[in-house]
C-alpha positions as CSV (number, residue, x, y, z in Angstrom):
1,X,18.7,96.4,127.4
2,X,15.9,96.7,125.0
3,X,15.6,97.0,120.8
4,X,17.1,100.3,120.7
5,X,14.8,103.5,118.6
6,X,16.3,104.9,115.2
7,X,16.2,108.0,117.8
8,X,18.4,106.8,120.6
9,X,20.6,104.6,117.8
10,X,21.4,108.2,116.4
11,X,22.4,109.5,119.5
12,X,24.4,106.7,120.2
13,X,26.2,107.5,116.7
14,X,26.2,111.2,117.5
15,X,28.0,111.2,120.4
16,X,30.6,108.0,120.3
17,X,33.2,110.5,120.4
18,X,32.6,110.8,124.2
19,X,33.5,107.0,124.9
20,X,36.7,107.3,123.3
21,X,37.6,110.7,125.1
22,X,36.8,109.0,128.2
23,X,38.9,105.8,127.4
24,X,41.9,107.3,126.5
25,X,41.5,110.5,129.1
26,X,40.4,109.0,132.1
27,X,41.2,105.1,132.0
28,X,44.6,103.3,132.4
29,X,44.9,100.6,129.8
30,X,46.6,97.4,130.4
31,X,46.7,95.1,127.8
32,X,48.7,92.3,129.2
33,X,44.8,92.0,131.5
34,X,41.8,91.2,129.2
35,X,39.1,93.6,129.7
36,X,41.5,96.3,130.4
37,X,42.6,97.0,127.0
38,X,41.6,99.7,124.6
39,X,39.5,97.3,121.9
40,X,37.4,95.9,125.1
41,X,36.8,99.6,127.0
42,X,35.8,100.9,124.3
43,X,33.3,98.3,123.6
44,X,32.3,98.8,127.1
45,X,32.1,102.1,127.1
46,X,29.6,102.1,123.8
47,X,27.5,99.5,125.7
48,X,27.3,101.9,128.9
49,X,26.6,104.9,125.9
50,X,23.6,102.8,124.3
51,X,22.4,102.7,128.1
52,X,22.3,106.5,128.4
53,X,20.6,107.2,125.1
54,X,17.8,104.9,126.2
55,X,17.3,106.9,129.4
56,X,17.7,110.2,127.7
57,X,16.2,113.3,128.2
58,X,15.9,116.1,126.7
59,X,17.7,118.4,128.9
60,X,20.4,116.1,129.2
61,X,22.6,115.4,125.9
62,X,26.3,114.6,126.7
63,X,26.3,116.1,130.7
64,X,24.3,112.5,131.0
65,X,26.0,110.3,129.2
66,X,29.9,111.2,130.4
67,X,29.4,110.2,134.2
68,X,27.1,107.2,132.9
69,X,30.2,106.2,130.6
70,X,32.4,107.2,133.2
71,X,30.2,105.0,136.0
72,X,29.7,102.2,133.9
73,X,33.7,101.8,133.0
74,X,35.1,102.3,136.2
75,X,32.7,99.4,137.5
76,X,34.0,97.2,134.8
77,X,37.6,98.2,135.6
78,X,36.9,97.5,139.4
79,X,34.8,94.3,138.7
80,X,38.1,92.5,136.1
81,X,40.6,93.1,138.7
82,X,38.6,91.6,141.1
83,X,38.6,88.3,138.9
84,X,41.4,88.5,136.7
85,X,44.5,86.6,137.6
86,X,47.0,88.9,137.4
87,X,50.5,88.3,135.3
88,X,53.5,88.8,136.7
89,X,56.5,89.6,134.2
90,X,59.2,88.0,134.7
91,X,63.3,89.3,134.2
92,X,63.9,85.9,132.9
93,X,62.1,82.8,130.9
94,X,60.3,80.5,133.1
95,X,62.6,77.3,133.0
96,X,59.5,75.1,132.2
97,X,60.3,74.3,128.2
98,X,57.3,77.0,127.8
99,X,59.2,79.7,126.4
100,X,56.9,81.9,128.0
101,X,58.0,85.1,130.1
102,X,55.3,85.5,132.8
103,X,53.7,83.3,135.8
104,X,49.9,83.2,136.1
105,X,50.0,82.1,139.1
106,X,50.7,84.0,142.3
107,X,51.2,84.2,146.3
108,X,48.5,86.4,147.9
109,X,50.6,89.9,147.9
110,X,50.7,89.4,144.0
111,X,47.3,90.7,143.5
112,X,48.6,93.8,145.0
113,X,49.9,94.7,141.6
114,X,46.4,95.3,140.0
115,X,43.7,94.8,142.9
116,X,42.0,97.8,143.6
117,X,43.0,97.6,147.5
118,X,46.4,96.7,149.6
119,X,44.2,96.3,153.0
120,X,40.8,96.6,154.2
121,X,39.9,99.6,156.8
122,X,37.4,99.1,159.2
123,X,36.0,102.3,161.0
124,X,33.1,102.5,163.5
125,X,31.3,104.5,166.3
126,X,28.0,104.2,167.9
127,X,25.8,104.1,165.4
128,X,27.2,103.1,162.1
129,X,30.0,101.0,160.7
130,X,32.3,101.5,157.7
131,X,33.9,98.9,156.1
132,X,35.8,100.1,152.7
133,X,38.9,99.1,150.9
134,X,42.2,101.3,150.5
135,X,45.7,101.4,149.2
136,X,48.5,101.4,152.1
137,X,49.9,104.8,150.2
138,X,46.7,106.5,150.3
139,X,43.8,108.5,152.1
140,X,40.9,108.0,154.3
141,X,37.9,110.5,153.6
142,X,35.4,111.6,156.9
143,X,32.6,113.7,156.0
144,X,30.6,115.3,158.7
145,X,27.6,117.5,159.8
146,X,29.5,120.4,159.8
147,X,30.6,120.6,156.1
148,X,34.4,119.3,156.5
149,X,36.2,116.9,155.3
150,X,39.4,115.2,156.6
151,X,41.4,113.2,155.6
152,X,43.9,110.3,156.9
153,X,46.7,108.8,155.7
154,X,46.5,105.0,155.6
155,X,49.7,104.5,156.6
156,X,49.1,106.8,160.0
157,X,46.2,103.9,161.2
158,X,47.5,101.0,163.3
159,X,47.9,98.2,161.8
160,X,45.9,95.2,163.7
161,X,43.8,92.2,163.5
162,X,39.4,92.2,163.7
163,X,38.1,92.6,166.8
164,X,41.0,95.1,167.8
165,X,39.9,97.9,169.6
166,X,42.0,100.3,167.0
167,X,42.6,104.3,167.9
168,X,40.1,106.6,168.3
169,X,39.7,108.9,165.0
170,X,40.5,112.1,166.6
171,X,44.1,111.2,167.7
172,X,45.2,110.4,164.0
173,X,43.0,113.7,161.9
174,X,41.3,117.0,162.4
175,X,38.1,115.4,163.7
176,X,36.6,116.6,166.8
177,X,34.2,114.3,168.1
178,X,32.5,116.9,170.4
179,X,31.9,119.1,167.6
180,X,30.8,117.6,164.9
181,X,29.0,114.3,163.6
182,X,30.3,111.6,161.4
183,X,28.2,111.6,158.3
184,X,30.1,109.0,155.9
185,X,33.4,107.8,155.3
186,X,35.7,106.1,152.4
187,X,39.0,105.7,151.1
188,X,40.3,108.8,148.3
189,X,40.6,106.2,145.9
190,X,36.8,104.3,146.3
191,X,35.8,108.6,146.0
192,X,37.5,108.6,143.1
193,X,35.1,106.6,140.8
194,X,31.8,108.3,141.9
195,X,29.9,111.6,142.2
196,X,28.4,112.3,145.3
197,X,25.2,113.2,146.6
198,X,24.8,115.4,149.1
199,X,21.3,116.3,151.5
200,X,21.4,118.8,154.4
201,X,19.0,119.0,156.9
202,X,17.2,122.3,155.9
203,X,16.7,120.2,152.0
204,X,19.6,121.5,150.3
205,X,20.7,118.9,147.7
206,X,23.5,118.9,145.2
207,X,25.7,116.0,143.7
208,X,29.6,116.6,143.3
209,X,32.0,114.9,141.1
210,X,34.0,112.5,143.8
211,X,37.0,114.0,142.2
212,X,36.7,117.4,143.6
213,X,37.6,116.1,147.2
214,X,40.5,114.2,145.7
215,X,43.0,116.8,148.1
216,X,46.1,116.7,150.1
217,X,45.1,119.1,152.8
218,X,43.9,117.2,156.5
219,X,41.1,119.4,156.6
220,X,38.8,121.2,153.5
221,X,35.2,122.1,153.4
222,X,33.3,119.7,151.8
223,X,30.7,121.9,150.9
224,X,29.3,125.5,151.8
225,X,26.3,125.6,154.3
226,X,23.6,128.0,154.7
227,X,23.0,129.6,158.9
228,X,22.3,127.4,161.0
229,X,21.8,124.2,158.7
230,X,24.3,121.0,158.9
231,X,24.8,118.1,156.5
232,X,23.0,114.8,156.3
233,X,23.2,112.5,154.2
234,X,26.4,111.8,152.0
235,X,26.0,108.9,149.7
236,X,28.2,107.9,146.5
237,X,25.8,107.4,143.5
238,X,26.2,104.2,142.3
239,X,22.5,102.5,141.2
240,X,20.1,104.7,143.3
241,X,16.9,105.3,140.9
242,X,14.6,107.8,143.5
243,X,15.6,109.3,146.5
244,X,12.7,109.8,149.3
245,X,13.2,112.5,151.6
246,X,11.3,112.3,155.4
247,X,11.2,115.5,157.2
248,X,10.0,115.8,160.6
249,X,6.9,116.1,160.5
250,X,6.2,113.0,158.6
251,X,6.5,114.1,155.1
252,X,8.1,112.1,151.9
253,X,8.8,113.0,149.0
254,X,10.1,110.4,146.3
255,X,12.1,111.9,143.2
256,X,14.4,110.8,140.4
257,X,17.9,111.2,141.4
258,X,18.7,112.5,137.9
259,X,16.6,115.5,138.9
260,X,19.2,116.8,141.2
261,X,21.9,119.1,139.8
262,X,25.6,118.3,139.3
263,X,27.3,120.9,141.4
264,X,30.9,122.5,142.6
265,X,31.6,121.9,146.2
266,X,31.7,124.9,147.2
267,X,27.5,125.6,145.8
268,X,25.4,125.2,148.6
269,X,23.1,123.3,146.1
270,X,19.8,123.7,145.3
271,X,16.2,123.2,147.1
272,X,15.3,119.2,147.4
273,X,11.9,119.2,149.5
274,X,9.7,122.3,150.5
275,X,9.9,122.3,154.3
276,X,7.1,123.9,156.3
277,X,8.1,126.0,159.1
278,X,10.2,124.8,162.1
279,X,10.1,121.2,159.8
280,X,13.6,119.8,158.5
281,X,14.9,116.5,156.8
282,X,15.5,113.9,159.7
283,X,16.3,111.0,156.6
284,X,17.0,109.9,153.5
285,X,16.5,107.1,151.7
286,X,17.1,105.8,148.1
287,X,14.9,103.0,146.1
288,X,17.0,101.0,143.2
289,X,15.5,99.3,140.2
290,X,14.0,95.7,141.0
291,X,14.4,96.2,144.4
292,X,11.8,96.9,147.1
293,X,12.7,98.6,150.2
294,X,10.8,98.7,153.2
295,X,11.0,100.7,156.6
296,X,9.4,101.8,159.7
297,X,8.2,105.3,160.5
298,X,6.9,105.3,164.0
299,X,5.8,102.2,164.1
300,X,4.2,101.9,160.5
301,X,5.8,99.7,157.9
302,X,6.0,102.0,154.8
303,X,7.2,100.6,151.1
304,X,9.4,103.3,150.0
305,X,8.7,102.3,146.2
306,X,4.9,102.9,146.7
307,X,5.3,106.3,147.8
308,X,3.8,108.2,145.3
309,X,6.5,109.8,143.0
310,X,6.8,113.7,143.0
311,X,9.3,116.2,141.7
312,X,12.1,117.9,143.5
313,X,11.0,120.8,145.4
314,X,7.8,119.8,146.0
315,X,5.9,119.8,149.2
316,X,5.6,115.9,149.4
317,X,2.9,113.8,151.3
318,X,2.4,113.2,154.7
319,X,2.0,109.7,156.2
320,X,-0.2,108.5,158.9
321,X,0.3,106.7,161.7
């Protein structure tokens, strides 16, 4: 992070009231872990804030910087229990001349206590494979073309080792395999810490707080559809700087993510790439800071960061091959 403007070092000062709404409303503080108590969230919280203001803009004001406090703490919550020992309280003095009342050093299972996951779910089909971790007590998420969502319960998956052929998906949820596509999938709690970004085929595009889907129900619609159209893409939004749209008939168009709307899941969103007629999306693709992505379009290799940058809802260019 750079030397900070008078500008953005009073909208830092302006709006520190966010990071402490967001510590104490949305965080679980655990000072027995370090990182996870109130003094260091908050300090992490006014680093992710600092962040925000230099990337501001002027349509944006606090709507930016809550989910970029919220994003940034939640990755720092995830990223300690994933190296913290964990401390396991004891009934009674350890008999060691210590006089302390905890163990710091545990079996396996005793990272259960804080770790983020109890198991590790592998799901697959043809094309794609999801590997994501979950709690035993909680729920897979399935997104697909058709706008639903369904939802498992861990505990309702077999149990088994790698390499085990496992169940087919439609046995254990609403998921209909001759109906309807697989278009990403997750645990409720990995949901949890993310908004989602949603593309559909005719170039809607909307991103959701990963909360909304946070439901009890096996079945829900994940978001409303235009005639005839079908969802995508469905990506958690986690570093992605552009996204580049490819319709067809060989279009792109590269775009800030920040330039798509935060939406309810019921919107159907709002225009992400103008389509000529008969054309539609056929993939998306994000680019990330320092990063270079490359892929192949027909036999051309095309560097996705080279594209030349556009705004949402515009027409894009088209590539040659």
């Amino acid at each position: 992070m750079g030397t900070m403007s008078r500008k953005e070092i009073k909208l830092v000062e302006e709006h520190l009231y966010l990071v402490r709404n967001i510590v104490l409303g949305c965080m679980t503080l655990n000072e027995s872990i370090q990182g996870l108590g109130y003094d260091d969230l908050y300090q992490t919280g006014c680093e992710a804030l600092c962040h925000a203001a230099q990337n501001y803009r002027e349509d944006g004001g606090a709507t930016f910087a809550n989910p970029a406090i919220r994003n940034y703490l939640f990755s720092h919550c995830r990223r300690i229990t994933r190296i913290q020992k964990p401390l396991k309280y004891l009934e009674e003095p350890v008999e060691d001349g210590s006089r302390l009342t905890y163990a710091d050093s545990l079996p396996d299972e005793g990272w259960h206590a804080i770790s983020d996951a109890d198991t590790f779910l592998l799901l697959a089909d043809a094309e794609n494979r999801y590997v994501f971790p979950c709690k035993n007590t909680g729920r897979i998420c399935l997104f697909t073309s058709g706008g639903q969502l369904h939802t498992i319960k861990v505990a309702d998956v077999p149990f088994g080792k790698f390499r085990d052929k496992g169940v087919p998906v439609d046995n254990i949820s609403n998921f209909n395999i001759e109906k309807e596509n697989l278009i990403y999938a997750t645990s409720q709690t990995e949901l949890n810490l993310y908004r989602v970004l949603f593309v559909t085929k005719q170039s809607m595009v909307k991103v959701v707080d990963g909360g909304e889907f946070d439901v009890m129900k096996r079945t829900v619609a994940s978001t409303k559809l235009l005639e005839g159209d079908e969802v995508l893409s469905v990506e958690p939004l986690i570093d992605q700087k552009n996204i580049v749209l490819q319709s067809k008939e060989g279009y792109f168009l590269r775009f800030l993510v920040d330039e798509i709307s935060a939406m309810k899941k019921a919107a159907v969103g709002t225009k992400g790439m103008k389509l000529g007629d008969g054309d539609y999306l056929e993939a998306v693709y994000y680019t990330r800071a320092g990063m270079e992505q490359t892929i192949e379009y027909k036999g051309k290799k095309i560097e996705l960061g080279k594209l030349k940058s556009g705004a949402r809802a515009g027409k894009g260019v088209k590539v040659r091959v």
